[in-house]
N, C-alpha and C positions, 0 to 999 in steps of 0.2 A: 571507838568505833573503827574497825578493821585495822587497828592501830594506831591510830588519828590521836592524838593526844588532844581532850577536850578542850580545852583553851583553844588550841588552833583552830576547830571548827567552830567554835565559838565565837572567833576573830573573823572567819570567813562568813559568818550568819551576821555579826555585825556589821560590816561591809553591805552584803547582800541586804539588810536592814535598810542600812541610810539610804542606798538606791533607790528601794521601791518609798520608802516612805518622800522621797526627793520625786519620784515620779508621780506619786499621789499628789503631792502638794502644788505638780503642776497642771494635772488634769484637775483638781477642785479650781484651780484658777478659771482655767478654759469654762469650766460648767459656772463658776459664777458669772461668768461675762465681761472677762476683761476688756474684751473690743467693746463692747456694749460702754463701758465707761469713758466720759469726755477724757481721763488721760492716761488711760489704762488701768488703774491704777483698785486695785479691790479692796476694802478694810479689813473684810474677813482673813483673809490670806494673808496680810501684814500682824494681825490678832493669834493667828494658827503657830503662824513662824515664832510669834515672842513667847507665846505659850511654850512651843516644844525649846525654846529659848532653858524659859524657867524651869520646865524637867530635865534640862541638860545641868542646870544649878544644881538640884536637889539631887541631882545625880553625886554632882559635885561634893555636896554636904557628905552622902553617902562614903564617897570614897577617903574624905578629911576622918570620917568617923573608922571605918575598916584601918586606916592606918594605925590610927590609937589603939585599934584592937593587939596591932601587931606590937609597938611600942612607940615611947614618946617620942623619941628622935625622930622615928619614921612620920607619926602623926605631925608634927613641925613641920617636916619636909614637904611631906604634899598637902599639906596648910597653907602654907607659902607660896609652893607652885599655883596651886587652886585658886590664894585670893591675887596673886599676880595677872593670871589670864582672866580672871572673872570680874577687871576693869573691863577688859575688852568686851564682854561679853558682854555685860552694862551696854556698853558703847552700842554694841549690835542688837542689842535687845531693840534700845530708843528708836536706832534709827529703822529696824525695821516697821517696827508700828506705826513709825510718824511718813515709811518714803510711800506705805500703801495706803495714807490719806485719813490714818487714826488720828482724832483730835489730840493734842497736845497732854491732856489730861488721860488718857485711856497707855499710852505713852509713857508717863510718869509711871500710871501704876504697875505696867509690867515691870520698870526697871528696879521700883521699891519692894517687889517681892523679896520675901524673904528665904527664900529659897535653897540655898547653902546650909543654912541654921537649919531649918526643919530637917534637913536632911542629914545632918550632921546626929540632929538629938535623936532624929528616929533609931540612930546604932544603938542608944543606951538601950534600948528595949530588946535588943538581941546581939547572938555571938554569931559573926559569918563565918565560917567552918574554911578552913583554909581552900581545902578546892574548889567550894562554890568562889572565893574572894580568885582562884586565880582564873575562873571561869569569868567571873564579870569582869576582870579587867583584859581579858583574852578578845570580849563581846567590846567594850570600848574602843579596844585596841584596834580593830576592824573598822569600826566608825569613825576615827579620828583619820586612818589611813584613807578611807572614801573622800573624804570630805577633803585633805591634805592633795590627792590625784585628783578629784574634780571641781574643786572650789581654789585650794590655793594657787598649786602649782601653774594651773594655766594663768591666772592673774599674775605670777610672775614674766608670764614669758609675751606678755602685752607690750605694745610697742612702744609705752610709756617708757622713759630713760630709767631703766634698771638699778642703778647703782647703789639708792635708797632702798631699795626691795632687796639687792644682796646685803646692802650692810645691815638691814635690821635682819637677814635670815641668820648672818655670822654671831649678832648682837644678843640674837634668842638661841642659837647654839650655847654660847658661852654665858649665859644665863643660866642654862638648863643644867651644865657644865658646875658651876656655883651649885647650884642648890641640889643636884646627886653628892658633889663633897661634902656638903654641911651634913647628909644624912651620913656618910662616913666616918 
């Protein structure tokens, strides 16, 4: 579009995506009543977050499954990447169900989704055609950048003692560093 190479506006729609869906997820707070609550604290919104949690997995799976498409070193590669960060995600799953007051049990079950897998096997059933594959990872790319400018980067710059926040940013550079070699 007027030269725009689709991935890039792909990238800027994902972007534009996580915002408004991050804006929704705070007006459903407001309309469930978080002041209404003794501690503010709403289950559904804690339930919503793990949800879209788990389609960020299955997303996950998706993109483990497109690499295979390309080949096996590549599928390794972001296998690897994928099941590295999707401890953390685990981690973020739990605690978001459990800091908005989901029983311990509801909790568990977002974190055992299986989500990666389904997502992975659903590629057997089809071929992603190379520009749609560099169209959805253009639309990721956008989202990870939103979230990188409005979730992380200010958590770094808290006035918590920093130096732990730099060495693991250096630690996950050269992580990431490792594992674009291994696909080489």
């Amino acid at each position: 579009m007027f030269g725009v190479p689709a991935a890039l506006l792909l990238f800027v729609a994902g972007f534009l995506a996580a915002h408004v869906l991050e804006h929704l997820l705070a007006q459903r707070q407001a309309a469930h009543g978080a002041d209404e609550h003794p501690d503010g604290r709403v289950p559904e919104i804690g339930l919503t977050a793990a949800s879209a949690m788990v389609g960020h997995s299955v997303m996950d799976g998706v993109a483990i499954g497109a690499a295979f498409q390309v080949g096996g070193g590549m599928g390794l590669t972001v296998a690897l990447a994928v099941i590295a960060h999707d401890f953390a995600d685990g981690f973020n799953t739990y605690t978001i169900t459990s800091l908005y007051g989901n029983a311990r049990r509801k909790a568990m079950m977002m974190l055992f989704a299986a989500a990666p897998v389904v997502g992975a096997a659903s590629t057997l059933l089809f071929s992603i055609p190379e520009q749609l594959l560099g169209g959805y990872l253009g639309f990721f790319g956008g989202v990870l950048l939103y979230l990188a400018a409005a979730e992380i980067l200010p958590e770094a710059h808290h006035e918590h003692p920093a130096r732990s926040t730099l060495t693991c940013t250096v630690a996950g550079a050269g992580f990431i560093r490792l594992v674009v070699g291994l696909a080489g």
